[in-house]
N, C-alpha and C positions, 0 to 999 in steps of 0.2 A: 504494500500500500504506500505509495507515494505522498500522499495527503489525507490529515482525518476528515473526515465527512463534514465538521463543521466549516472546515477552513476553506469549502468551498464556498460560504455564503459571506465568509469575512472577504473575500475573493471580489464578490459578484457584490459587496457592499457600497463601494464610492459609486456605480452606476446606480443602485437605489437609489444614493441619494440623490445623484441629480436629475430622477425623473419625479422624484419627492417634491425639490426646489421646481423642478418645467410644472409640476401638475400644481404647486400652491401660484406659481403665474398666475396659470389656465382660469384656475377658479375665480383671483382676481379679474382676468379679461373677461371672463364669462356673468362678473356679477356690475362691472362697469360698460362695458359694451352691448352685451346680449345679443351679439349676434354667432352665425352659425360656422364661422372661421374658428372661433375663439373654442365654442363646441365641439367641434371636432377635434383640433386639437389635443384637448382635456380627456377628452376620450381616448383617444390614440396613445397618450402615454399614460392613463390608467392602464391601457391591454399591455402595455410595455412593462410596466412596473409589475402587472401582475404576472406576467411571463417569466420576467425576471427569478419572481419570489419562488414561482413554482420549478422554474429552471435549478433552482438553489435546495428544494427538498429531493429533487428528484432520486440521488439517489441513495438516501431513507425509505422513500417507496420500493427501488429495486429489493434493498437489503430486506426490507417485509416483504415482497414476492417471495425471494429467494429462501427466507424461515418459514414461510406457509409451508413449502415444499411441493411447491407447483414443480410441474416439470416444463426443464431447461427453455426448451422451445414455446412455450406458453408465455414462459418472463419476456422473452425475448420479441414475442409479437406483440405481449401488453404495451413491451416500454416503445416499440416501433410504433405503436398507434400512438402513445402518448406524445413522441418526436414529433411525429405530421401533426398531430391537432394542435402543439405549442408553434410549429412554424404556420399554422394556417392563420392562427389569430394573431402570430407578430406579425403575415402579412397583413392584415386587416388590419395593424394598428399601424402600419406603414403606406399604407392605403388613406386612413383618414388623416394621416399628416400630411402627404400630401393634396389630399382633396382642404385640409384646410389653406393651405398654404396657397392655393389655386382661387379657395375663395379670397384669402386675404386679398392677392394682388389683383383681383379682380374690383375690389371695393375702393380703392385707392385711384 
């Protein structure tokens, strides 16, 4: 083992916080503004942030797979499903940043 299991999330921590610091923005632009640049936005890097976190338990989950005592090929197509659905909603949160960023320069 290379690294303990926590020290991945101490790892994956200074990105937390800067989509902590992009989403308390957001929620400023979104409660001065109101418009749907500022929403999106906000949005996009909540799915970031919660990608992030979940990126960071991941694998806690395998090592509970792996003590159930599923077999091998079973962990292995759980945690592949779980890869695509984590990279389907980071696209979708890369998706409405730029759909915000498209309205922003649109409103200007």
């Amino acid at each position: 083992m290379i690294f303990p299991y926590f020290t991945r999330i101490l790892i994956r921590l200074p990105v937390a916080l800067a989509y902590v610091g992009a989403i308390v923005v957001c929620v400023l632009l979104v409660i001065r503004r109101r418009d749907w640049s500022s929403f999106f936005a906000l949005l996009g890097f909540c799915l970031l942030l919660s990608m992030n976190l979940l990126f960071s338990v991941n694998p806690f989950f395998q090592v509970w797979l792996e003590r159930r005592g599923s077999v091998d090929a079973n962990v292995s197509m759980i945690l592949g499903a779980a890869m695509l659905l984590e990279s389907a909603v980071a696209a979708l949160a890369v998706g409405c940043l730029v759909l915000a960023l498209w309205l922003g320069l649109r409103r200007t």
